[in-house]
Phi, psi and omega in degrees: 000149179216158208223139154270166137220119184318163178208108166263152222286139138133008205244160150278158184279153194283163183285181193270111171322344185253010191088013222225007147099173174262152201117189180199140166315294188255132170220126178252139160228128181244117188039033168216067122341285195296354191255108187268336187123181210269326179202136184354316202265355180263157174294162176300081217297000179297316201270344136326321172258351152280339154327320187266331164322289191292316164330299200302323207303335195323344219226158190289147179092327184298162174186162195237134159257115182251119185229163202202172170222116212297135204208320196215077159302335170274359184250331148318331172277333190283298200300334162303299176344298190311309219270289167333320190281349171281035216027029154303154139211147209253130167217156196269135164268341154239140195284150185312318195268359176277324177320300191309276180316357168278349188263138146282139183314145176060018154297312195273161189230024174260122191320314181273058185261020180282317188296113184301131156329119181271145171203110185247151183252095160240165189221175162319176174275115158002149175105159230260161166071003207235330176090010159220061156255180181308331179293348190300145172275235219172119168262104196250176187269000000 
C-alpha cells in the first residue's frame, strides 16, 4: 500500500494506522536544502530536518532519497554531516552525468539550474532491524 504523509521537520513521524509501527518504507525529499526558514531570526531548518529524517528512517528496510541541485555546497555538506552524525548513512547511487541523462533536453525549468543534480541515499545505522542490511532495497544505475 502506499500512503503518502507530511512530516514535519523537527517532529516525529506520525504512526501508522494500520498497525505497522512507526516509520516509512520511503521518505522522499526534493530540493530543500536551501530552504533556511521565513527569517533571519528563526533556527536554522537543516538540524530539524535531519531529525526527523533519522525519526522517519526508524522501521526496517527504510530509506530515504534526497535529490537537490547542487546550489550550497557547505551548506548541503553540512546537512550530510548532520545526518551522519545522526548514524545516517549517505550515499550518492548515481553519479552527476548519469543523473544528467535522466532529464530529457529541456525538461528542467528551474531558474537556478546551473548547479548539477545530486541524488543521495539515506539509511539507518548499518546492521539487522536498521535498513541497511542485505535486504535494503537499492537504487541501482
Amino acid at each position: 500500500m502506499l500512503r503518502a504523509t507530511p512530516l514535519i521537520w523537527g517532529g516525529a513521524p506520525p504512526p501508522q494506522s494500520d498497525g505497522g509501527g512507526g516509520g516509512a518504507s520511503l521518505v522522499l525529499l526534493a530540493d530543500l536544502l536551501y530552504f533556511r526558514g521565513s527569517s533571519l531570526f528563526e533556527p536554522d531548518t537543516l538540524e530539524p530536518l535531519a531529525e526527523t529524517v533519522r525519526l522517519a528512517l526508524a522501521a526496517r528496510c527504510s530509506f530515504a532519497l534526497c535529490c537537490f541541485r547542487v546550489r550550497d555546497r557547505r551548506r548541503e555538506a553540512h546537512f550530510r554531516a548532520l545526518c551522519e552524525a545522526r548514524g545516517l548513512a549517505v550515499s550518492e547511487p548515481l553519479s552527476e552525468a548519469r543523473l544528467a541523462t535522466m532529464l530529457p533536453p529541456g525538461s528542467a525549468t528551474d531558474v537556478e539550474a546551473t548547479g548539477p543534480l545530486r541524488l543521495w541515499r539515506i539509511r539507518g545505522q548499518a546492521g539487522p532491524g536498521t535498513g541497511t542490511d542485505d535486504n535494503s532495497p537499492r537504487v541501482e544505475e
